[in-house]
C-alpha positions in Angstrom: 26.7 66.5 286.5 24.0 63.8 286.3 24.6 60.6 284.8 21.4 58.6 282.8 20.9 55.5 282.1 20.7 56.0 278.0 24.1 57.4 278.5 26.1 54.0 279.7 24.1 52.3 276.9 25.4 54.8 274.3 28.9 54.9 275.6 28.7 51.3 274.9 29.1 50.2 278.3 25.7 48.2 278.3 23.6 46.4 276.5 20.8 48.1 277.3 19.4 50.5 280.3 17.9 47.4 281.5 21.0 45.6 282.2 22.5 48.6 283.6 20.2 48.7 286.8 20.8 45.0 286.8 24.2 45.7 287.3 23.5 48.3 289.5 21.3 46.5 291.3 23.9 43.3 292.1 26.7 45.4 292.7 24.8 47.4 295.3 23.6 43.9 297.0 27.0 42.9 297.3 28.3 46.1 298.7 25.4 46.0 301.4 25.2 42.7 303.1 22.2 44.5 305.4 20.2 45.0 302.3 20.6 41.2 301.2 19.2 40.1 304.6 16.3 42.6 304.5 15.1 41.2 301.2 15.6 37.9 302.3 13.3 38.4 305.6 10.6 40.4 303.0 10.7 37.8 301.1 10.4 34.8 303.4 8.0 36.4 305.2 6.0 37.3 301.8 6.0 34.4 299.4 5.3 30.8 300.8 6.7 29.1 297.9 10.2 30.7 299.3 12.0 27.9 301.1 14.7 28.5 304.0 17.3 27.5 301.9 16.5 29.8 299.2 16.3 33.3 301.8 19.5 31.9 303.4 21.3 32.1 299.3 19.5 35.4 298.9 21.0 36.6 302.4 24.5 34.9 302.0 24.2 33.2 305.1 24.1 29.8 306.0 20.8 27.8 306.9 21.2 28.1 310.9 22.1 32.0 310.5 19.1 32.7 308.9 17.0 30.6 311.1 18.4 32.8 313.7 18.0 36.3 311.6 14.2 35.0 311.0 13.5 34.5 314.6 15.7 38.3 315.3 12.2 39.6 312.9 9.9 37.6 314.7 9.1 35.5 311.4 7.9 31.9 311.9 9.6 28.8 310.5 8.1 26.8 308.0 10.2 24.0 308.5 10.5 20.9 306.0 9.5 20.5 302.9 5.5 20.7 302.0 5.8 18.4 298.7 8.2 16.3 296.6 9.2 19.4 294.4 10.0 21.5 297.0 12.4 19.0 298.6 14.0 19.3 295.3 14.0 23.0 294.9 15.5 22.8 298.3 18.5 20.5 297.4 18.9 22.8 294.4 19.1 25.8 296.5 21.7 24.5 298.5 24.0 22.6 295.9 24.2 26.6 294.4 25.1 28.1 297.7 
């Protein structure tokens, strides 16, 4: 038996498809801690506005761990903060963590 995604929203489990993969999506994050650090290091390693603090939240490690999970991939630091914002977005990042 296959289960779609028009179904759950029918049955009145969800709002709509979208926030069924959403769903989907976090519970299957926070079931595979692997996964979490792999999208962490893609995205570090792909978007310079991504701070350390940020892929450490996104990993659910501290700071130091992923330091040491970006030097594991081979991915340089970009250490400190390249502008007043981003010293703030930094902050922000960790008072949520």
């Amino acid at each position: 038996m296959e289960i779609q995604l028009r179904d759950l929203v029918e049955a009145g489990l969800f709002e709509s498809e979208e926030e069924a993969i959403k769903e989907a999506l976090r519970l299957l994050l926070q079931d595979r801690p692997e996964l979490r650090i792999a999208l962490a290091v893609y995205r570090y390693r792909t978007d310079p506005e991504l701070t350390l603090a940020r892929a450490a939240a996104i990993a659910g490690v501290n700071m130091e761990r992923m330091k040491e999970i970006l030097a594991h991939h081979g991915v340089t630091l970009r250490l400190g903060p390249a502008d007043p914002q981003e010293a703030q977005s930094e902050i922000r990042a960790l008072e949520n963590f």
